[in-house]
C-alpha positions as CSV (number, residue, x, y, z in Angstrom):
1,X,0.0,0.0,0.0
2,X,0.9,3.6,-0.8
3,X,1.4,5.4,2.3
4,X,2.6,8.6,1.4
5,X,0.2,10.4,-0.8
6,X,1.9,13.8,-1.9
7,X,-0.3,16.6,-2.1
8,X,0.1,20.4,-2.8
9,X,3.3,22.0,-4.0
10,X,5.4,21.0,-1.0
11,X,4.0,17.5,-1.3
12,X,2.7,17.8,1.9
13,X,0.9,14.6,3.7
14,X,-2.8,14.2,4.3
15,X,-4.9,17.2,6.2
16,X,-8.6,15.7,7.8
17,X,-11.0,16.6,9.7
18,X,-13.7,14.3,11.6
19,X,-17.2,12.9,11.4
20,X,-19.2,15.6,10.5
21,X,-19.8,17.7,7.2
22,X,-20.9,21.0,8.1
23,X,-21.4,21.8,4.1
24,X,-23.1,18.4,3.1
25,X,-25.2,18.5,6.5
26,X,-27.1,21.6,5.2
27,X,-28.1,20.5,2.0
28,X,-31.8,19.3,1.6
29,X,-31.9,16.6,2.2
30,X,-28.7,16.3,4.5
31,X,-25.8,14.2,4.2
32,X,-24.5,13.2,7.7
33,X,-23.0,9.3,8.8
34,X,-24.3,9.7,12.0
35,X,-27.7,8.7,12.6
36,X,-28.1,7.0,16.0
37,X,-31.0,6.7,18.6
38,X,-31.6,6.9,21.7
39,X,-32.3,3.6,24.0
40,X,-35.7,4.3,24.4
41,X,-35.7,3.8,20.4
42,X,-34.0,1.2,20.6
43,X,-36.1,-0.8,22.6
44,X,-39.0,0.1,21.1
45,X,-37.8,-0.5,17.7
46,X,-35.0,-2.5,17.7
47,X,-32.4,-3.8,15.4
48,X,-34.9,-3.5,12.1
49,X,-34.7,0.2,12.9
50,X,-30.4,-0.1,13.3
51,X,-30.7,-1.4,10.1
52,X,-32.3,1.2,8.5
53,X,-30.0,3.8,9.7
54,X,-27.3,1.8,8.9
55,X,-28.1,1.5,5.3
56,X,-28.3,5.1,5.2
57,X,-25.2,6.4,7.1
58,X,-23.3,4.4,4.5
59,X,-24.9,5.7,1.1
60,X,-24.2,9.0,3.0
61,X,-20.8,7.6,4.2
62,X,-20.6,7.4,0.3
63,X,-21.3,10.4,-0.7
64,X,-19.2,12.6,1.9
65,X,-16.5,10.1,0.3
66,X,-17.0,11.3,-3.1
67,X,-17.1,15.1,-1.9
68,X,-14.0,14.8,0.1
69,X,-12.0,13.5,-2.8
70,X,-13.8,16.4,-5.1
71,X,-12.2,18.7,-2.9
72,X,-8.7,16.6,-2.6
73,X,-9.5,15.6,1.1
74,X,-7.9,12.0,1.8
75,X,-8.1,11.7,5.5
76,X,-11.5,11.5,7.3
77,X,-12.5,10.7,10.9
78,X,-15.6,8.7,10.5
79,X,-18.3,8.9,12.6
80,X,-18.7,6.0,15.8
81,X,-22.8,6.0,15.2
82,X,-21.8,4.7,12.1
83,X,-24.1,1.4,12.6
84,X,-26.2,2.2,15.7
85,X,-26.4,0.0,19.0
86,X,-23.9,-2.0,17.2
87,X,-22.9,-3.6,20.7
88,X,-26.3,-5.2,21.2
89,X,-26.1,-7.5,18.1
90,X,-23.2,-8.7,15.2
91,X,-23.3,-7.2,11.8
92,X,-24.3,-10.9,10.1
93,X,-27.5,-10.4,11.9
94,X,-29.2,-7.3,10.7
95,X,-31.9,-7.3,8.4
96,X,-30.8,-6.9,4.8
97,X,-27.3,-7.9,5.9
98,X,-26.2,-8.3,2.3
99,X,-27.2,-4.4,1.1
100,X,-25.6,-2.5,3.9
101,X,-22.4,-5.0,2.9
102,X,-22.6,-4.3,-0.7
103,X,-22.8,-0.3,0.4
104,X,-20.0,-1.0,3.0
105,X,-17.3,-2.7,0.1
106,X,-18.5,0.2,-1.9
107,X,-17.5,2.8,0.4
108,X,-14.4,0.9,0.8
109,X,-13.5,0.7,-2.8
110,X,-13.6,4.3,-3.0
111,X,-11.5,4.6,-0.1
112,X,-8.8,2.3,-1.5
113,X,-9.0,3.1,-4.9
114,X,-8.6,7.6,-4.1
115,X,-5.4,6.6,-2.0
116,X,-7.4,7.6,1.5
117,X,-7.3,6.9,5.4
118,X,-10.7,6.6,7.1
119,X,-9.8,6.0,11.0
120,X,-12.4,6.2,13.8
121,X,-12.3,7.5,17.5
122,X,-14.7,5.7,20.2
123,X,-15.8,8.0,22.5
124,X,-14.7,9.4,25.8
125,X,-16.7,6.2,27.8
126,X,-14.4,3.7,26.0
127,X,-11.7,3.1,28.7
128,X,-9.7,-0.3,28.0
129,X,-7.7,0.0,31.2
130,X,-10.8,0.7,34.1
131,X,-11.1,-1.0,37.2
132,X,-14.4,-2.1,36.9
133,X,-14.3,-5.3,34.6
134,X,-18.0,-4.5,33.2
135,X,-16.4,-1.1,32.1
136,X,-13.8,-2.8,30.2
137,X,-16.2,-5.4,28.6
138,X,-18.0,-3.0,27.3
139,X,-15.0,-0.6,26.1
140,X,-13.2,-4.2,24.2
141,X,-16.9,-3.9,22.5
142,X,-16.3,-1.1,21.2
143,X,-13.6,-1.5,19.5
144,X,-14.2,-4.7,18.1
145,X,-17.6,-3.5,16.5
146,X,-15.4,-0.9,15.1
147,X,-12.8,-3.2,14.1
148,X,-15.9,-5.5,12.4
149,X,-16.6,-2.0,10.1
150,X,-13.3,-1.5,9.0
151,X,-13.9,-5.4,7.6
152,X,-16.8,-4.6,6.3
153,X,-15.1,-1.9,4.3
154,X,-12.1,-4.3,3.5
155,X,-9.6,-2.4,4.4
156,X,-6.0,-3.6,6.1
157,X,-6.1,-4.6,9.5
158,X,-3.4,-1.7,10.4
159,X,-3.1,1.1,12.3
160,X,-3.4,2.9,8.8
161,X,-6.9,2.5,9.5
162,X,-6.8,3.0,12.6
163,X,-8.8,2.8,16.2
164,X,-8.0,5.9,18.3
165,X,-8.1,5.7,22.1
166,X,-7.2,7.4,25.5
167,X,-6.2,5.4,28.6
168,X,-8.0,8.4,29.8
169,X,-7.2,7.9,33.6
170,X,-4.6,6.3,35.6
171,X,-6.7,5.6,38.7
172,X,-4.1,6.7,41.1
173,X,-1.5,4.3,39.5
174,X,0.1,4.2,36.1
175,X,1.8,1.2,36.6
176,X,-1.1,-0.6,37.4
177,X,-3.1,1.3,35.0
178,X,-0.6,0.7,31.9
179,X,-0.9,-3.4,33.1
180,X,-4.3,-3.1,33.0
181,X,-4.1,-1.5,29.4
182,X,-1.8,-4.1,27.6
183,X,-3.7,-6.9,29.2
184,X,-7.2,-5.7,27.8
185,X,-5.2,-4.9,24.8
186,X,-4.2,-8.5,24.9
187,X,-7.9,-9.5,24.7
188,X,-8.6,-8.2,21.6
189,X,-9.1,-10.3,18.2
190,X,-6.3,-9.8,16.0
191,X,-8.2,-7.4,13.5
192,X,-9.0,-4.9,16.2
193,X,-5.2,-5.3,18.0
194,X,-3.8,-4.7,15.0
195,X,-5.9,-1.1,14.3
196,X,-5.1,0.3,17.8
197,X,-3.3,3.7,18.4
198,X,-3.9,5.2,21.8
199,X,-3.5,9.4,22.3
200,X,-1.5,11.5,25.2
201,X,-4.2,13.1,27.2
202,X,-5.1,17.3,28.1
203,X,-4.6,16.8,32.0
204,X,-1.3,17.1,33.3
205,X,-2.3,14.3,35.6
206,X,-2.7,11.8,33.1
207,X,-1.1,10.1,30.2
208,X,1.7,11.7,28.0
209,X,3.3,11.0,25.3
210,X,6.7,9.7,26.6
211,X,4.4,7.8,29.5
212,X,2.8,6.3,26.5
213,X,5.6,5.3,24.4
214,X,6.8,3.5,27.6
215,X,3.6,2.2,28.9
216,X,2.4,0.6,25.5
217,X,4.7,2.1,22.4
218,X,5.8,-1.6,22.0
219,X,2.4,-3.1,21.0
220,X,0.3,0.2,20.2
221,X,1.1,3.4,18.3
222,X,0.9,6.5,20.1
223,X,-1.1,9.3,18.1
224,X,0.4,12.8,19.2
225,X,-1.7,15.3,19.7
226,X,-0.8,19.2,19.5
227,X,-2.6,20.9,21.8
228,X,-2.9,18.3,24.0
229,X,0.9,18.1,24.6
230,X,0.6,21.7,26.3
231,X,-0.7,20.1,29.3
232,X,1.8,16.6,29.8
233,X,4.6,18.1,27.9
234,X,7.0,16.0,30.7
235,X,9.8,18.9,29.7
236,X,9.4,18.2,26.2
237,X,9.3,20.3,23.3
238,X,6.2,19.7,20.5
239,X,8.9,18.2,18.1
240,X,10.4,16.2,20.4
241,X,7.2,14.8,21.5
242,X,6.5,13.6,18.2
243,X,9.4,12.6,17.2
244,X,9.0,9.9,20.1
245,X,5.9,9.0,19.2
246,X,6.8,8.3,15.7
247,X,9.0,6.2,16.9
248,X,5.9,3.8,17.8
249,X,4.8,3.6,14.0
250,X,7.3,1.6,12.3
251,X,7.2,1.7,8.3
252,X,3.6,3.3,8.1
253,X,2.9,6.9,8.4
254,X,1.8,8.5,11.5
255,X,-1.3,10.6,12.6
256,X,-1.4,13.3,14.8
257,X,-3.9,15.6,15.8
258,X,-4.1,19.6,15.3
259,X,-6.1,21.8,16.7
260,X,-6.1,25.5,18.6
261,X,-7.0,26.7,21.9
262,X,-10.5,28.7,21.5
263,X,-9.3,31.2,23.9
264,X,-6.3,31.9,21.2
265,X,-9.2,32.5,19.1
266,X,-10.6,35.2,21.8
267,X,-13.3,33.0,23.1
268,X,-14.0,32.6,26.8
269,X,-13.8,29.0,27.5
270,X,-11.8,26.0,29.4
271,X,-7.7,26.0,27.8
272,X,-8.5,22.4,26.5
273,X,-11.6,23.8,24.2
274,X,-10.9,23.7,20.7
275,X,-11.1,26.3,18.0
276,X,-13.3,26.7,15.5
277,X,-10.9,27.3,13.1
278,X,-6.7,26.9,13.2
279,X,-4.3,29.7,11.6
280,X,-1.4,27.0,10.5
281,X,-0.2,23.6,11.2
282,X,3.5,23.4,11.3
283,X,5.4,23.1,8.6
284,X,7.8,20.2,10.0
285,X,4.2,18.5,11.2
286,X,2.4,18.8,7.8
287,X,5.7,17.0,6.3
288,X,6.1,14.1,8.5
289,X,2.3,13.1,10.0
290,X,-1.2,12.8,8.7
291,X,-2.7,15.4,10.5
292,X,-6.6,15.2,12.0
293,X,-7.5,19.2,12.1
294,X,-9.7,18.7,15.7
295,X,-12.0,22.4,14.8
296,X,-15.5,23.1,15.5
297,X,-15.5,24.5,12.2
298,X,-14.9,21.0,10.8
299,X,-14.7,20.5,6.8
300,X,-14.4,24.8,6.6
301,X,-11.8,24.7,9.0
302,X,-9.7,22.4,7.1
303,X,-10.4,24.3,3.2
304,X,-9.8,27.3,5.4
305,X,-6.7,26.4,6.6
306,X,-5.4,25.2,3.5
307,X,-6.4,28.1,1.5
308,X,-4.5,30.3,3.8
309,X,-1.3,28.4,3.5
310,X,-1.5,28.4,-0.4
């Protein structure tokens, strides 16, 4: 597989941006991968009703697919309500099984044959190294259902496509906590191991990037995140930081993650709130990661950002 895909004058790597298209959304009718429902839904309609969102967060999927490529965007987030309630049944058994696979392989085709990364990030609840067991029953879930989509879509069981997580916590001790991590880690089927990158954290209590390299850099690639790093930079400079977690990715390129305080942006809110848009990645960033652009502004923020560098 083609790893590096040069784009721009400098031949710069991939710029994304996740789950949601603010452009597509507001077209009538809107385009959006993220249909869920809520558990009383659920129980009142069940899995005929997962199906039908399903099939239509993929011939969306599709289409968003097809716009990000008209507007040379080859790295997207995708969505984790991608096939609703997912944890409550297996793929195979959904009504129409076979339609929301052919749409699946088709979204997939596109993906593989326009050169692109589609990864996915679980959300906040999904913590693989809790204390409570039923906590991490439910997290391993998680990411095998999402693991099952990325075979669904056929593509390579690597952290290419990959799986994002936090450890999110270290429950008074990391030691314990990073044990707990690679043995849930452990766990997992091959398909879903293999996808797994894990993030440094925005609390200078928690995990950082060199923590992470040493807790789990072995066995799981460690995504570094910008503006997180402010927080658990450990005495380390942003390069620095990412030049360690590199280290973690072997032959295949890494992500990262970009985004800009919103009070740099003059809004009153927390330090770790995110911008809606971002002035400029760095340069030596751009030229050595994928990079996810984490702004509120989404799909603007990214054509935004790139316009401005042009």
């Amino acid at each position: 597989m083609e790893w590096y895909i040069p784009l721009g004058p400098l031949e710069l790597a991939m710029l994304g941006y996740a789950c949601m298209n603010r452009t597509l959304r507001e077209r009538e009718p809107p385009l959006r991968c993220n249909r869920g429902m809520q558990r009383k839904t659920w129980e009142s309609r069940g899995i005929e009703y997962a199906a039908e969102l399903a099939r239509r967060n993929l011939a969306d999927l599709y289409e968003i697919l097809q716009w990000n490529a008209e507007n040379d965007i080859y790295f997207y987030r995708c969505s984790s309500d991608l096939v609703p309630w997912n944890s409550q049944f297996d793929l195979e058994d959904l009504p129409d099984y076979g339609g929301i696979a052919d749409l699946a392989a088709d979204c997939g085709e596109f993906v593989r044959e326009h050169g692109m990364r589609l990864t996915f990030h679980p959300a906040h609840w999904c913590k693989l190294a809790s204390e409570t067991e039923s906590t991490v029953e439910n997290s391993l879930t998680a990411v095998e259902y999402h693991a099952d989509w990325l075979d669904l879509l056929d593509l390579d069981r690597s952290p290419y496509y990959g799986i994002n997580v936090h450890i999110g916590a270290t429950y008074g001790d990391k030691a314990a906590t990073a044990e707990r991590f690679r043995d849930a880690v452990a766990r997992l089927s091959p398909g879903a191991r293999k996808r797994l990158t894990v993030e440094n954290d925005d609390k200078a209590s928690l995990w950082s990037v060199p923590e992470l390299v040493e807790a789990v850099g072995e066995t799981v690639p460690v995504v570094f995140d910008y503006h997180h790093h402010q927080f658990t930079d450990r005495g380390l400079t942003y390069r620095a930081a990412f030049d360690l977690a590199r280290t973690t990715w072997g032959d295949i390129r890494p992500v990262a993650h970009y985004s800009e305080p919103a009070r740099l942006h003059g809004a009153d809110a927390r330090p770790q709130a995110h911008a809606d848009y971002a002035a400029a990645v760095p340069a030596w960033l751009r030229e050595a990661a994928d990079v996810m652009v984490e702004a509120g502004a989404k799909e603007r923020a990214l054509l935004a950002l790139r316009a401005g560098a042009d």
